[in-house]
N, C-alpha and C positions, 0 to 999 in steps of 0.2 A: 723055264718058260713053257714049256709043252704039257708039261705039269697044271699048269694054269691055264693053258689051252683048252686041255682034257675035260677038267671042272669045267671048264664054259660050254663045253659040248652034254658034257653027262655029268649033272649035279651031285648025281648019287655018290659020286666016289669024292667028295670034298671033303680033304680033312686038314683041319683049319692049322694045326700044329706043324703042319707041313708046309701051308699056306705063309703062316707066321714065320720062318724059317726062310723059306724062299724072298720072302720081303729084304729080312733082314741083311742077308747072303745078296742082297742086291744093293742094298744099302750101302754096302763097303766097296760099291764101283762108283761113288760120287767121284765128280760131278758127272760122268758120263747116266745116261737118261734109262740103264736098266730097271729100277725102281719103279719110273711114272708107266714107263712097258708095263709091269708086272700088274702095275694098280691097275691100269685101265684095263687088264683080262681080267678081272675079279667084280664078283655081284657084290652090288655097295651095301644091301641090306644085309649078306652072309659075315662081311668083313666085321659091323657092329655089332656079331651076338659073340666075338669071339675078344677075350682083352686081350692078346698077345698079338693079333691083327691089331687091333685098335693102337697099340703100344708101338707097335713098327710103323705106322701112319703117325702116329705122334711124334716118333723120330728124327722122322721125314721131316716133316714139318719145323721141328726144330732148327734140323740140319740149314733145310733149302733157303728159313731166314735170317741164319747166321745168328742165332740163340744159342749158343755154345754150351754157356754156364748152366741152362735148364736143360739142356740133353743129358750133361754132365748127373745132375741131381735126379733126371728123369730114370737113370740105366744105375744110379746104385740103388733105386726101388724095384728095380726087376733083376732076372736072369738071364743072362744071353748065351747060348751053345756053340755061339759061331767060334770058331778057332780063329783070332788075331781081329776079331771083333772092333777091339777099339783102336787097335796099331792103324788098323786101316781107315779106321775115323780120323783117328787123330794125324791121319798123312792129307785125307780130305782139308781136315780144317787148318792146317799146315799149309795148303794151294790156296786156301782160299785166303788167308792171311798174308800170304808173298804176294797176291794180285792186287789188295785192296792197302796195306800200307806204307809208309816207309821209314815207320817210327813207330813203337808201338810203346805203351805202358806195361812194365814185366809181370806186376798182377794181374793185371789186362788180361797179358799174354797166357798166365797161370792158369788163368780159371778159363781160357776157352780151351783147354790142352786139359782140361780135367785132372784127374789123379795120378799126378805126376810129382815123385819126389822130387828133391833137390838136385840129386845126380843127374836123374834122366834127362830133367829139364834142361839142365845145363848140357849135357853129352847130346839132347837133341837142339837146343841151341848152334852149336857148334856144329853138327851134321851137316845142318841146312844152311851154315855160314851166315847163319845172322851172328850177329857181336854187339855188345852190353856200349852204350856210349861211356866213351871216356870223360866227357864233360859232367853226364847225370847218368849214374848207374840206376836208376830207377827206369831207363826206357833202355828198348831192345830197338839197334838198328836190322831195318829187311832188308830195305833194299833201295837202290836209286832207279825208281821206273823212266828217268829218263833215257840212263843208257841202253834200254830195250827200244827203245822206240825205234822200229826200223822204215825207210823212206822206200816207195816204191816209184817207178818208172810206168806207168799205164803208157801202151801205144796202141791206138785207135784204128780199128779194123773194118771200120766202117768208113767211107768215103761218102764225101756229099753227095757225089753224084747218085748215090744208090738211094739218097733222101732225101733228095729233087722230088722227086714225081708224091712220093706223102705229104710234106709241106704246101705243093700247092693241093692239094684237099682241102686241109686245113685253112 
């Protein structure tokens, strides 16, 4: 990020490869917000003369609407340098998958996990403790988001008396 600082103070040292790289390398802390950080230190017009900026904005994008299958096809037309590149994606779409279902379709599941043999699949199935229904092996159970649901106690630290004197305003 001071990298991307730098460029916004002094243009002349922008070099877009590096730019592209830091995206990327940002990309792999979804869903936490280093990314939109990254974006919003960057000139919009510098980002469009460069494809591999363009490409890491197109990822983004994929990513942030849950377009899986085209991230997937988008990154076997490019090259990415990041070490654990897609481990780290694909743990992204792994969180975002346990939050949003509790049932899934296995080719569903397949093709937002991208290029994933049989083994991995299956050995990351079982990491994450999801399990294959035993009624229709064709769906993948996540999870029962009801037993997350936690119930909170709010106590009120505000006394009327201190909201006497505002109400009669009102």
């Amino acid at each position: 990020m001071a990298l991307l600082k730098m460029y916004q103070f002094d243009p002349s040292y922008f070099q877009a490869d590096k730019v592209a790289d830091i995206l990327l390398l940002a990309l792999t802390n979804l869903p936490k917000s280093d990314f939109l950080l990254c974006k919003y230190l960057l000139d919009t017009q510098k980002c469009q003369e460069n494809s591999r900026i363009v490409e890491a904005l197109q990822f983004a994008e994929l990513l942030e609407s849950c377009r899986f299958q085209d991230f997937w096809e988008l990154l076997e037309r490019t090259t990415v340098k990041i070490p654990g590149f897609e481990d780290r994606i694909r743990e992204f779409i792994c969180q975002t998958i346990n939050r949003t279902y509790q049932t899934i379709n296995q080719q569903e599941l397949q093709s937002a996990l991208g290029r994933l043999n049989n083994n991995d699949f299956e050995a990351l199935i079982k990491t994450r403790g999801w399990k294959v229904l035993a009624d229709d092996p064709n769906y993948i159970w996540i999870a029962n988001h009801e037993e997350n649901i936690k119930s909170r106690n709010i106590v009120e630290k505000i006394k009327f008396e201190h909201v006497a004197p505002v109400m009669n305003i009102i």
